[in-house]
PyMOL Python script that loads the backbone (N, CA, C, O; Angstrom):
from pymol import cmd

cmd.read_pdbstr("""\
ATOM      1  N   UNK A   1      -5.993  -1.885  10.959  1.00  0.00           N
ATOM      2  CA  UNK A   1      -5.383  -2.259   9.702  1.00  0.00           C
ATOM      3  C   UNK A   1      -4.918  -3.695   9.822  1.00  0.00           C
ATOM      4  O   UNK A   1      -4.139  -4.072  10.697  1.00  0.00           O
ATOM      5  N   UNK A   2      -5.498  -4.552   8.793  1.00  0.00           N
ATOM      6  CA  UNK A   2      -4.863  -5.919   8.771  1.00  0.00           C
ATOM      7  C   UNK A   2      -2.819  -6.059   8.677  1.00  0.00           C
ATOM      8  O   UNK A   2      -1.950  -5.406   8.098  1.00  0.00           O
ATOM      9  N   UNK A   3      -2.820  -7.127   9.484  1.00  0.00           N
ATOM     10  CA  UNK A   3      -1.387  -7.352   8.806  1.00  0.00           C
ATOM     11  C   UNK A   3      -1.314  -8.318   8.128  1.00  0.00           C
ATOM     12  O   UNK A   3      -2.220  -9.093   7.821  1.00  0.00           O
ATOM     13  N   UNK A   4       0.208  -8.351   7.733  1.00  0.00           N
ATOM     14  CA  UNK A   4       0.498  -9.760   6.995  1.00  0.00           C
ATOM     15  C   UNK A   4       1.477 -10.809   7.634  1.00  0.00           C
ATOM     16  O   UNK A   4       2.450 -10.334   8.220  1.00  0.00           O
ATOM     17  N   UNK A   5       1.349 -12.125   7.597  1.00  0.00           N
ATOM     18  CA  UNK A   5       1.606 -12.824   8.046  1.00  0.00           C
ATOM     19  C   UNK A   5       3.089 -13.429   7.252  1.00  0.00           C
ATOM     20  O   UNK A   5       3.457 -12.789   6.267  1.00  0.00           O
ATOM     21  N   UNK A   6       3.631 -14.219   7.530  1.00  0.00           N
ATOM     22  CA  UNK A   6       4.654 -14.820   7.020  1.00  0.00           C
ATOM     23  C   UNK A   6       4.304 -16.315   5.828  1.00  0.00           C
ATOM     24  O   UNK A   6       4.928 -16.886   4.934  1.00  0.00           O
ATOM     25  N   UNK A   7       3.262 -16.421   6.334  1.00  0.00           N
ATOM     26  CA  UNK A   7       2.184 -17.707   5.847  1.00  0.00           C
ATOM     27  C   UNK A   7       1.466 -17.540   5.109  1.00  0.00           C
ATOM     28  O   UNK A   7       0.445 -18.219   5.215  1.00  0.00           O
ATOM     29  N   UNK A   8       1.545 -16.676   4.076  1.00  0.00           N
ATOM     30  CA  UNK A   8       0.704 -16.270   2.826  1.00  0.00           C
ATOM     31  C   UNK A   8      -0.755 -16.145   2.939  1.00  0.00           C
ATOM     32  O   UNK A   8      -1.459 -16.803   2.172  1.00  0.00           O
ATOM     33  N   UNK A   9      -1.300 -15.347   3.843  1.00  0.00           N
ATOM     34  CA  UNK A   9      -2.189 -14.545   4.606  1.00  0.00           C
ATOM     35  C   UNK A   9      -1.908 -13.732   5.386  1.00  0.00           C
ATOM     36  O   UNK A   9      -0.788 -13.562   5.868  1.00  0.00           O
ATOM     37  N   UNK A  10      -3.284 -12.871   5.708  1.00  0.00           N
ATOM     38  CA  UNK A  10      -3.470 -11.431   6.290  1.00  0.00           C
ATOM     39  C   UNK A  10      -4.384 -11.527   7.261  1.00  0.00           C
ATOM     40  O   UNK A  10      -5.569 -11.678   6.964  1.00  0.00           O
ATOM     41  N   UNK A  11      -3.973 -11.454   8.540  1.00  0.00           N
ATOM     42  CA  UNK A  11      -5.102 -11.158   9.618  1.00  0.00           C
ATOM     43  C   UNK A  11      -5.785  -9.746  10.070  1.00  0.00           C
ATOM     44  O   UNK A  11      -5.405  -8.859  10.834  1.00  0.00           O
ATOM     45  N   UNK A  12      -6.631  -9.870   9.491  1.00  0.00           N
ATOM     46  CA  UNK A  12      -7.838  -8.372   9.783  1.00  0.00           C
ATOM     47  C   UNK A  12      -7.969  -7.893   7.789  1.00  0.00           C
ATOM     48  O   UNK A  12      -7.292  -8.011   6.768  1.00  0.00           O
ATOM     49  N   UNK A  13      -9.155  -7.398   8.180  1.00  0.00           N
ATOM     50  CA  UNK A  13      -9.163  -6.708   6.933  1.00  0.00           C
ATOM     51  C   UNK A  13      -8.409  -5.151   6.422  1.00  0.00           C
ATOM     52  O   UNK A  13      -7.926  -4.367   7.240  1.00  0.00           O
ATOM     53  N   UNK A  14      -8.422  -4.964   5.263  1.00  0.00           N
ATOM     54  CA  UNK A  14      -7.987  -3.722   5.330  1.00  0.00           C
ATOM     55  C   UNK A  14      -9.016  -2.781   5.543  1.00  0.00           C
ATOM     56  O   UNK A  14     -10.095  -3.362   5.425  1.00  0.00           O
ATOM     57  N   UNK A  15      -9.158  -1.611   5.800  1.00  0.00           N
ATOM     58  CA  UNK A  15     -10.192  -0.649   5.911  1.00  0.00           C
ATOM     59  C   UNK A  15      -9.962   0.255   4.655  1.00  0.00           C
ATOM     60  O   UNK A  15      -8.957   0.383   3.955  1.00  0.00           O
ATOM     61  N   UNK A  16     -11.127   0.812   4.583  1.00  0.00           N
ATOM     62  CA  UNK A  16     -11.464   1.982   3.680  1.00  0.00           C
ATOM     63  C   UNK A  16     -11.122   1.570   2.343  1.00  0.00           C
ATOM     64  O   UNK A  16     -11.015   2.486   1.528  1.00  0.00           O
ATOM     65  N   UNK A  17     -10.868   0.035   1.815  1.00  0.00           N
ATOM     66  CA  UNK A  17     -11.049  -0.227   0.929  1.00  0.00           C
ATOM     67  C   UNK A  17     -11.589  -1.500   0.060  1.00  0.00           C
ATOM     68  O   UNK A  17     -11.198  -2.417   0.782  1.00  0.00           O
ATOM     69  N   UNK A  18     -12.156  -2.040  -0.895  1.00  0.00           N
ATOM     70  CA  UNK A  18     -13.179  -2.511  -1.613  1.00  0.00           C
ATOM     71  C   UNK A  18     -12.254  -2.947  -2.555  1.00  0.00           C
ATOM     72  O   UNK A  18     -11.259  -2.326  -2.929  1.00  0.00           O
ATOM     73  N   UNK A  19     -12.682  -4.206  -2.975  1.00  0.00           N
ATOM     74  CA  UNK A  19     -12.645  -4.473  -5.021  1.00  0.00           C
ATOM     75  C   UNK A  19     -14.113  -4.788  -5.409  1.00  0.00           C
ATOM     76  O   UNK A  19     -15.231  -4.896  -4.906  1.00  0.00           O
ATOM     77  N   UNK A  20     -13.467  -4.873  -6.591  1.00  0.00           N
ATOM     78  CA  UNK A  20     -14.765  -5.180  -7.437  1.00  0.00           C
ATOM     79  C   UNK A  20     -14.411  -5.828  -8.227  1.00  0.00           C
ATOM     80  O   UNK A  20     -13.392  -5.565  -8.866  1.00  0.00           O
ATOM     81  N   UNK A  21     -15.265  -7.063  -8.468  1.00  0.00           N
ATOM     82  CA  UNK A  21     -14.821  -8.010  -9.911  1.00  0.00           C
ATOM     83  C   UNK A  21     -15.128  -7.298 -11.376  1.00  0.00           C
ATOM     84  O   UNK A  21     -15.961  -6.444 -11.679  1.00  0.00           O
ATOM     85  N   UNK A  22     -14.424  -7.783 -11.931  1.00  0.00           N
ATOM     86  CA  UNK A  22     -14.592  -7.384 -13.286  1.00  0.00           C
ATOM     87  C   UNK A  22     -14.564  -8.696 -14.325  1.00  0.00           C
ATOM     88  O   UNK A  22     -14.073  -9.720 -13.851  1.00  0.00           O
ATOM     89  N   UNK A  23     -14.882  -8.730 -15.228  1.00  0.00           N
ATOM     90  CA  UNK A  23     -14.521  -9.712 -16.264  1.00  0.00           C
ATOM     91  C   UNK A  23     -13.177 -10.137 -16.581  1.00  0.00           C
ATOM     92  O   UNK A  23     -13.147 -11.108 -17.336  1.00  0.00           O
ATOM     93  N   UNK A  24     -12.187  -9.737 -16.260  1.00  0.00           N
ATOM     94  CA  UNK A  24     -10.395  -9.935 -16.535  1.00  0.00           C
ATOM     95  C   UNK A  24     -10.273 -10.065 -15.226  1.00  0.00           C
ATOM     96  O   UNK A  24      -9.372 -10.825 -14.871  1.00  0.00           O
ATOM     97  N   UNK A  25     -11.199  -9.318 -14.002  1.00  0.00           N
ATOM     98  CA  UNK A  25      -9.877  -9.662 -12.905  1.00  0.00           C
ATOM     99  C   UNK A  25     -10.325  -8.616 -11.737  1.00  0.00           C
ATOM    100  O   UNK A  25     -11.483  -8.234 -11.905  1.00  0.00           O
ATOM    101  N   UNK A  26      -9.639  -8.028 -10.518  1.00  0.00           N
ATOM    102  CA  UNK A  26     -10.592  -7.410  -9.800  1.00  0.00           C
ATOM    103  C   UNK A  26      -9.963  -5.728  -9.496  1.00  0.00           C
ATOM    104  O   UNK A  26      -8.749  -5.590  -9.352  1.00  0.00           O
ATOM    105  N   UNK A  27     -10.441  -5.104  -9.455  1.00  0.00           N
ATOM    106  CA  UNK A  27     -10.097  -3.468  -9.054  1.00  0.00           C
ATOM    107  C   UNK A  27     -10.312  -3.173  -7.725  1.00  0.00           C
ATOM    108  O   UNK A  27     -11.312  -3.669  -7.207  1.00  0.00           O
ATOM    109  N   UNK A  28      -9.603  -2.488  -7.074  1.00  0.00           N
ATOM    110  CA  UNK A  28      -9.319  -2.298  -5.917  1.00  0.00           C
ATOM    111  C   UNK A  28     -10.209  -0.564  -5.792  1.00  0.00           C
ATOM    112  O   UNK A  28     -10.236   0.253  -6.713  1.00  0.00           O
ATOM    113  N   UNK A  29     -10.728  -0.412  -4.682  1.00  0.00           N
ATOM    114  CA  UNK A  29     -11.251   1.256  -4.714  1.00  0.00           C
ATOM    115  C   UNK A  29     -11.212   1.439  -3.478  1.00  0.00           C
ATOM    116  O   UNK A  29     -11.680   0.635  -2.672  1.00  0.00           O
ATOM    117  N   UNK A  30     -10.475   2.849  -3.075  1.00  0.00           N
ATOM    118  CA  UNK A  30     -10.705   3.828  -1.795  1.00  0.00           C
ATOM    119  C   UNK A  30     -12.115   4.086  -1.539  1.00  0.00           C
ATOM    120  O   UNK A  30     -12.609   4.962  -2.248  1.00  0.00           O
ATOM    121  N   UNK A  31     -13.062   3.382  -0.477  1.00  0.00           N
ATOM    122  CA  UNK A  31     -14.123   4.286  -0.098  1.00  0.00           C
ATOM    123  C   UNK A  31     -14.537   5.627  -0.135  1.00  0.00           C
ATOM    124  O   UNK A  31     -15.621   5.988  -0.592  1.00  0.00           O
ATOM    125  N   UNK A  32     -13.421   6.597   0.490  1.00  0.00           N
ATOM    126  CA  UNK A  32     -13.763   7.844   1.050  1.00  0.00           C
ATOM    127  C   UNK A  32     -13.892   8.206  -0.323  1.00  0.00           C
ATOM    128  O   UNK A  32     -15.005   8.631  -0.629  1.00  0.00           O
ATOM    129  N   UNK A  33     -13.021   8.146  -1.245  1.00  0.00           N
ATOM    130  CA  UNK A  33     -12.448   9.029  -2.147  1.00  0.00           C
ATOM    131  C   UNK A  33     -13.681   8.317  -3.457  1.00  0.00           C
ATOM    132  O   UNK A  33     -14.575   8.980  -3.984  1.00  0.00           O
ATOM    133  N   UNK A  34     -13.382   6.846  -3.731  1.00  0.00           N
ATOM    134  CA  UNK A  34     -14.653   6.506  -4.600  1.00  0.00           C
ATOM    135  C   UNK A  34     -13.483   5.891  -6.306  1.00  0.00           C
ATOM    136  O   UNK A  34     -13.815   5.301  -7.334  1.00  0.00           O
ATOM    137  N   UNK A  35     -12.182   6.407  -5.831  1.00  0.00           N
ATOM    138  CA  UNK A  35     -10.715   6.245  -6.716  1.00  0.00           C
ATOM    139  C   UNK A  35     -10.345   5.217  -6.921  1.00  0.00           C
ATOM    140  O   UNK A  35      -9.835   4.679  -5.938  1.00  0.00           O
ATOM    141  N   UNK A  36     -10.366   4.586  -7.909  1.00  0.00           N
ATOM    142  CA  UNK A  36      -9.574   3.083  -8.276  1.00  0.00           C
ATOM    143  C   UNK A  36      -8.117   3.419  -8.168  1.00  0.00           C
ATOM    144  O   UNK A  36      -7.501   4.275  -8.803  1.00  0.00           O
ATOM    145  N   UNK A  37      -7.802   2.829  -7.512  1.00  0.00           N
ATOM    146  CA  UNK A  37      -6.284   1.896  -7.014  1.00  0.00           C
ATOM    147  C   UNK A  37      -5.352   1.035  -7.569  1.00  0.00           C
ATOM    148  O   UNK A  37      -4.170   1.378  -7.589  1.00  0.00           O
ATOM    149  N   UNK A  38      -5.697  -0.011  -8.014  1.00  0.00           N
ATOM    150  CA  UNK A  38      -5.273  -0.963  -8.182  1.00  0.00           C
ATOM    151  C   UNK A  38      -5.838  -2.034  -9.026  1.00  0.00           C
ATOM    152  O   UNK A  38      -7.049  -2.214  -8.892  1.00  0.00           O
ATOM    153  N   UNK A  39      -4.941  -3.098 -10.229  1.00  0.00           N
ATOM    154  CA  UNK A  39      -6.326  -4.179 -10.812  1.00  0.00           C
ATOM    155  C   UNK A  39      -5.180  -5.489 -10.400  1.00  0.00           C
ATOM    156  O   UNK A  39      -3.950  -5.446 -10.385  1.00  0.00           O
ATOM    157  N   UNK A  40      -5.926  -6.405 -10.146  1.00  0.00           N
ATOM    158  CA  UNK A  40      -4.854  -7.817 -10.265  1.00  0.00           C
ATOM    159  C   UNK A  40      -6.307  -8.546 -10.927  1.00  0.00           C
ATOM    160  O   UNK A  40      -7.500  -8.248 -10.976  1.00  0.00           O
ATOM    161  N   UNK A  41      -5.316  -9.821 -11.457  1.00  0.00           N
ATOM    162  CA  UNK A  41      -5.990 -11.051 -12.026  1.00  0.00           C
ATOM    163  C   UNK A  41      -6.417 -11.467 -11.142  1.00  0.00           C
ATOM    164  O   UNK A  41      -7.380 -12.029 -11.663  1.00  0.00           O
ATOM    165  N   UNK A  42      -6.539 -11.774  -9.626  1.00  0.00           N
ATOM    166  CA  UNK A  42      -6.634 -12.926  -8.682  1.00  0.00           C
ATOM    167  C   UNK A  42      -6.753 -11.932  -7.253  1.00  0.00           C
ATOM    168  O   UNK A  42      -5.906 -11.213  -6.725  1.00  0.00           O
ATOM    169  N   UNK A  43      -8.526 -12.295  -6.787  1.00  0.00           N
ATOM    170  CA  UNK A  43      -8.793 -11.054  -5.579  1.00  0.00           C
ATOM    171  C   UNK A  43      -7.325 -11.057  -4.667  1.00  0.00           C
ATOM    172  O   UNK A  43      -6.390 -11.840  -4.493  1.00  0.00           O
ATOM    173  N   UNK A  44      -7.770  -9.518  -4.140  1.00  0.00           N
ATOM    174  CA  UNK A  44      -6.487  -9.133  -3.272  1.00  0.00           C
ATOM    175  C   UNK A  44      -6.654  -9.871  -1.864  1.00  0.00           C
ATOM    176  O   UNK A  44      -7.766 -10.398  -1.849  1.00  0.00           O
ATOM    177  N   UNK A  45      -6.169 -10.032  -1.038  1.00  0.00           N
ATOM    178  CA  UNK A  45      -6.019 -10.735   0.053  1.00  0.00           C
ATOM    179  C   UNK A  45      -6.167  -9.462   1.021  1.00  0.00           C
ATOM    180  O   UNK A  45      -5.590  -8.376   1.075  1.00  0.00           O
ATOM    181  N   UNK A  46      -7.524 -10.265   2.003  1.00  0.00           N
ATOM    182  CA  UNK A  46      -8.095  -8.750   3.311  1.00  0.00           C
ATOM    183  C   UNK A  46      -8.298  -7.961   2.754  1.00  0.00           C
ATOM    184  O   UNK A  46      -7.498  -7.126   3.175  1.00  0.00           O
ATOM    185  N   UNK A  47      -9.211  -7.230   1.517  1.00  0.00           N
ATOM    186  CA  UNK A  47      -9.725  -6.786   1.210  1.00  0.00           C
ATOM    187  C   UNK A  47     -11.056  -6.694   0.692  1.00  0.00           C
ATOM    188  O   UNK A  47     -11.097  -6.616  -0.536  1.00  0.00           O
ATOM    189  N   UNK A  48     -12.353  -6.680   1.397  1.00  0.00           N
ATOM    190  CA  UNK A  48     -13.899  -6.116   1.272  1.00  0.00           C
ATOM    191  C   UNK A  48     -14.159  -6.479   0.121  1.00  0.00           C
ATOM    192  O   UNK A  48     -13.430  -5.821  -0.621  1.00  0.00           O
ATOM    193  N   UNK A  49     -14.914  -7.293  -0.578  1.00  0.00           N
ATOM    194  CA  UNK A  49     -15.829  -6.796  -2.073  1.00  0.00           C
ATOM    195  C   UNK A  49     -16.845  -5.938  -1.751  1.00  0.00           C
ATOM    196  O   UNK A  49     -17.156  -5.604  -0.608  1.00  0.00           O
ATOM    197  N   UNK A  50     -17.485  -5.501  -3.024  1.00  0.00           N
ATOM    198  CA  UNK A  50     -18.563  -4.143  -2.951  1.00  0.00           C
ATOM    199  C   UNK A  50     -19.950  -5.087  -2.154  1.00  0.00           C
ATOM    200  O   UNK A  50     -20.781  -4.476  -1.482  1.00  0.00           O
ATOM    201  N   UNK A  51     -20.017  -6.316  -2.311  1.00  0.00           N
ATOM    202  CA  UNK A  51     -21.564  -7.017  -2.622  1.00  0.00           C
ATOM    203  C   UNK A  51     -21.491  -7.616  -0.921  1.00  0.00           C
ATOM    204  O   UNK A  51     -22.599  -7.882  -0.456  1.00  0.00           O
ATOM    205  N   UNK A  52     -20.193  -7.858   0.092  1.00  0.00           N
ATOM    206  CA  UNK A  52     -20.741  -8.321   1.382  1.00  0.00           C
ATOM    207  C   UNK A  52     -20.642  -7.395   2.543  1.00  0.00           C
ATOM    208  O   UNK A  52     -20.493  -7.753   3.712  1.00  0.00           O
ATOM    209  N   UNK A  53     -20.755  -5.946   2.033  1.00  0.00           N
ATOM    210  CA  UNK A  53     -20.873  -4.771   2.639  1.00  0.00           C
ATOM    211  C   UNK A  53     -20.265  -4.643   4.373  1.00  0.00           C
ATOM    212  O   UNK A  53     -20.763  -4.069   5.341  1.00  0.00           O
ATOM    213  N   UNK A  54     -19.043  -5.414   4.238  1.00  0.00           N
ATOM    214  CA  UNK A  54     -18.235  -5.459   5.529  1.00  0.00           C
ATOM    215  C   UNK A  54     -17.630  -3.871   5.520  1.00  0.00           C
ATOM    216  O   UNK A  54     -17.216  -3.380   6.570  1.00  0.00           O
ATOM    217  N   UNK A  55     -17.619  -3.357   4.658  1.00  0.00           N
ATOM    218  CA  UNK A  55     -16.763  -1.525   4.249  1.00  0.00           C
ATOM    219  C   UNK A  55     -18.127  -0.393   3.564  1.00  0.00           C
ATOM    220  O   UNK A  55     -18.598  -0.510   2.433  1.00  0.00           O
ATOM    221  N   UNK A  56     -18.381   0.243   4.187  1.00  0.00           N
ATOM    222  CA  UNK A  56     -18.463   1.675   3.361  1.00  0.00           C
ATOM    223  C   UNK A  56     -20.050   1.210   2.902  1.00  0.00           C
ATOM    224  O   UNK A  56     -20.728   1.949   2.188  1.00  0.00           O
TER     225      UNK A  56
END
""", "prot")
cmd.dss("prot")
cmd.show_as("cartoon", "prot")
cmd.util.cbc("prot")
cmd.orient("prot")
């Protein structure tokens, strides 16, 4: 599991989870499960997109 730093970054990625861009902004999804999570305006930090297949 990535952590977080004090320095507005995260060393390691998170596991078992993905975003995905969208047109407004990006969604966050659990692998195992396939469950959206989460949406922010601005990608999440150490977290996988679907398209450079570092997850799942």
């Amino acid at each position: 599991m990535g952590t977080n730093t004090s320095k507005g970054y995260r060393r390691g990625s998170v596991k078992d989870r993905t975003q995905l861009p969208t047109p407004k902004g990006f969604i966050k999804r659990m692998v195992s499960t396939g469950q959206f999570m989460d949406f922010s305006e601005k990608p999440f930090k150490g977290v996988a997109t679907e398209k450079d297949r570092r997850r799942g």
